[in-house]
C-alpha positions as a printed NumPy array, in Angstrom:
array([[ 17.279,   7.5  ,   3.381],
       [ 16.636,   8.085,  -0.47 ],
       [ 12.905,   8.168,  -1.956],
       [ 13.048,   7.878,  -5.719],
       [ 10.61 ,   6.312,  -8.388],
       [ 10.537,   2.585,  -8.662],
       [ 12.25 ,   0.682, -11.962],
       [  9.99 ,  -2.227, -13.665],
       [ 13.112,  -4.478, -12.998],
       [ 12.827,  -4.122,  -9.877],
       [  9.229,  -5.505,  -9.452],
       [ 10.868,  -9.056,  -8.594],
       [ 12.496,  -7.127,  -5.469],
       [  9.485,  -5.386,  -3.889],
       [  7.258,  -8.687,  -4.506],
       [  9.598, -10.433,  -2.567],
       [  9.216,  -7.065,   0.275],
       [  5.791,  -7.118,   0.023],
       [  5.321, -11.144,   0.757],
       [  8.108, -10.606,   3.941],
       [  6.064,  -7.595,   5.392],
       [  2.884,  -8.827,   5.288],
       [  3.849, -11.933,   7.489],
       [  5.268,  -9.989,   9.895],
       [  2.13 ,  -9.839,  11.312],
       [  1.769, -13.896,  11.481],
       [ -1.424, -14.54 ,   8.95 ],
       [ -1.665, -17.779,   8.669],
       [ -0.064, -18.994,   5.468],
       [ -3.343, -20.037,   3.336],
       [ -4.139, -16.31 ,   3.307],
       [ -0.975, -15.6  ,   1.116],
       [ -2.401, -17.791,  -1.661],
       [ -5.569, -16.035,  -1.761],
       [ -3.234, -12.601,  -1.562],
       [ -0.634, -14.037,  -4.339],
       [ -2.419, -11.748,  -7.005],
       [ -2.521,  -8.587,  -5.016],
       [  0.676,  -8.944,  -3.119],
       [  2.39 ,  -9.393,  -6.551],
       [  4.38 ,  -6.813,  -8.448],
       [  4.696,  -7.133, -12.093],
       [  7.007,  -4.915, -14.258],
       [  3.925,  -3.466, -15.689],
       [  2.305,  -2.693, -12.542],
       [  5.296,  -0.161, -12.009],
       [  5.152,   1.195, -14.798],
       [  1.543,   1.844, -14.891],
       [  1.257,   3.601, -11.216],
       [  2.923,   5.994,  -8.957],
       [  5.674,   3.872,  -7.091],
       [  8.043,   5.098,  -5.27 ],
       [ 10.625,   2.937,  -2.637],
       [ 13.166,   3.94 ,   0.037],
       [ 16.292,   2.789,   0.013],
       [ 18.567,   3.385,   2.767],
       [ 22.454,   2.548,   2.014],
       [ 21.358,   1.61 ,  -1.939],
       [ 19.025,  -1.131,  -0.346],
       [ 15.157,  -0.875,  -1.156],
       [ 13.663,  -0.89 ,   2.649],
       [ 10.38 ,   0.126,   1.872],
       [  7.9  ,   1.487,  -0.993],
       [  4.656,   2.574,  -1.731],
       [  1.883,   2.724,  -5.272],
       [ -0.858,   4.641,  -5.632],
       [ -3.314,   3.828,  -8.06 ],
       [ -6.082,   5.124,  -9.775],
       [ -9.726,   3.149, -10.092],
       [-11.973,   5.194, -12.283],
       [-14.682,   3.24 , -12.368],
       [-16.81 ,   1.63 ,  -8.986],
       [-16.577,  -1.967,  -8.985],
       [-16.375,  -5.024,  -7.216],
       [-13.98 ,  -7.552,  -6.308],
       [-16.024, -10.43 ,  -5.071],
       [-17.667,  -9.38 ,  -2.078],
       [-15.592,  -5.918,  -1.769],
       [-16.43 ,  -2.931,  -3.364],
       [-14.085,  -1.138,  -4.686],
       [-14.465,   2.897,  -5.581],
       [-13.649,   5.002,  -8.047],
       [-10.921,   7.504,  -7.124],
       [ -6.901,   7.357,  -6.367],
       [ -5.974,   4.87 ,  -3.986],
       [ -3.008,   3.934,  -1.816],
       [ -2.749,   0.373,  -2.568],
       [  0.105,  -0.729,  -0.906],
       [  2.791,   0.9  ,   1.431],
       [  5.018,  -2.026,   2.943],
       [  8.411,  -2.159,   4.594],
       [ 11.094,  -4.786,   5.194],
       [  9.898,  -6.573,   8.692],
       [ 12.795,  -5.765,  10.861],
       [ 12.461,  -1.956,   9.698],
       [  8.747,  -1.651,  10.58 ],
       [  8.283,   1.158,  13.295],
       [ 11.515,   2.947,  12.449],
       [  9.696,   5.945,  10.265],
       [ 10.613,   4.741,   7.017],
       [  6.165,   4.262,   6.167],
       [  5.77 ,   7.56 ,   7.969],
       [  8.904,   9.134,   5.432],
       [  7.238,   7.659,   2.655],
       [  3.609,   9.057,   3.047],
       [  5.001,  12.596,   3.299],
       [  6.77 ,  12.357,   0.338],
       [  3.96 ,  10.485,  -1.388],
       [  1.06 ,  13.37 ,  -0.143],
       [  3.825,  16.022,  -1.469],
       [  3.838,  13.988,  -4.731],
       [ -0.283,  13.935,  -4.596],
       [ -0.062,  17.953,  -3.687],
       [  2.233,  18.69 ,  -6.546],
       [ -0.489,  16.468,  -8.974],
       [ -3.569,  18.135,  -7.713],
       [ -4.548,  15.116,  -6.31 ],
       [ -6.928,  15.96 ,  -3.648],
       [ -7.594,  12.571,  -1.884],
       [ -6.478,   8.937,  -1.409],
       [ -8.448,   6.201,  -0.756],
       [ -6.825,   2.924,   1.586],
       [ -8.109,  -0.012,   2.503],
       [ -5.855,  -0.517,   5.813],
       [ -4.742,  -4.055,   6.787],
       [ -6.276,  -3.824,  10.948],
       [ -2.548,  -4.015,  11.853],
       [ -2.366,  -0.538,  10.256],
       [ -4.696,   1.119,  11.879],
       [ -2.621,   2.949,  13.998],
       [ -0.556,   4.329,  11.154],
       [ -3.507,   5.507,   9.38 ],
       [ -5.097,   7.112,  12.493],
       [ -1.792,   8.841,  12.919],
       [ -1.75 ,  10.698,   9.705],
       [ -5.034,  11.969,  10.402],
       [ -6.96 ,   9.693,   7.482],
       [-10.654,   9.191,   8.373],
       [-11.896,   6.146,   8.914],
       [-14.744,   5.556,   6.34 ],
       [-16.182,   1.338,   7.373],
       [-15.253,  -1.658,   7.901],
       [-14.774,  -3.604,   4.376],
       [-14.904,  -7.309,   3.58 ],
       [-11.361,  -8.479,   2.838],
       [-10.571, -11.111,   0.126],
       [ -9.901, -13.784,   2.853],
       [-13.773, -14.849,   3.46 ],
       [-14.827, -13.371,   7.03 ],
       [-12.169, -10.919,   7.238],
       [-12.689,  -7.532,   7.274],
       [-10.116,  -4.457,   6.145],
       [-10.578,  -0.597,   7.316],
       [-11.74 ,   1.572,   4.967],
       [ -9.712,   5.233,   5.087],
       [-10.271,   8.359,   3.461],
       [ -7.036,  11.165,   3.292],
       [ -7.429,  14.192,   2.87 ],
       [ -4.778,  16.41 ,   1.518]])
C-alpha cells in the first residue's frame, strides 16, 4: 500500500468512495441527501486541506482530510470548534477492517507531528467508535448530527 497526497482531479474519485463507504453501514438513503454537501469532494476542497489516499495496486482504497476551523461556529444545531479537525477518513466498503484506516491515521498523526500540530478534533460517525477508541482519542460528548435526532461522537487526539 502507497500513501501519497491527493490530486484535485481526483476529487470526482474519492466523492464517489466517500458516498460507497458511508452506506456500508445501511443509513437509510434520505440521510445521503442531507449528507450530499459534506460527503462531497470538490477539486478545491483538495487543494485547500491536507488529503492524503491509499492506493493499493495504483487503485485509491482509502483517504483521509484534515481541516482547519479557526473560528467556533455553528452548523445548525452542531457546534463546530475552532482547531484542526479530521473530517473525513473513509475506505472502499469491501476493504473496511483490513488496516488500510488504521495505515492511514499513522501516517496522517506523523504528518500532524512533522507540522507541529498538536491535536485533532473528529466528530466520529457511532459506527466508528471503535476505531477511534482504538487509537486512544478521548471521547469529548455526544454531538447533534446534521440528520435531525441523530447524534455523532465527539473525539479529541492527542498527539
Amino acid at each position: 500500500m502507497e500513501i501519497r497526497q491527493a490530486k484535485p482531479a481526483e476529487s470526482a474519485v474519492l466523492t464517489s468512495l466517500s458516498f460507497a463507504s458511508k452506506r456500508y453501514w445501511n443509513y437509510p438513503e434520505a440521510y445521503f441527501a442531507v449528507w450530499e454537501k459534506e460527503l462531497t469532494i470538490a477539486p478545491e476542497y483538495i487543494h485547500n486541506n491536507i488529503v492524503y489516499v491509499a492506493e493499493i495496486k495504483g487503485n485509491i482504497s482509502g483517504y483521509l482530510s484534515i481541516v482547519e476551523v479557526k473560528e467556533d461556529f455553528w452548523a445548525g444545531s452542531v457546534f463546530v470548534r475552532k482547531g484542526l479537525w479530521l473530517e473525513h477518513i473513509f475506505i472502499l466498503p469491501e476493504l473496511i477492517g483490513k488496516g488500510i484506516g488504521s495505515h492511514l491515521m499513522a501516517f496522517a498523526l506523523d504528518i500532524c507531528r512533522k507540522r507541529a500540530i498538536d491535536r485533532l478534533l473528529i466528530f466520529s460517525d457511532p459506527n466508528a467508535k471503535g476505531f477511534y477508541d482504538k487509537l486512544g482519542a478521548r471521547f469529548i460528548e455526544d454531538s447533534p448530527s446534521s440528520i435531525e435526532g441523530r447524534t455523532v461522537l465527539l473525539y479529541e487526539l492527542e498527539l
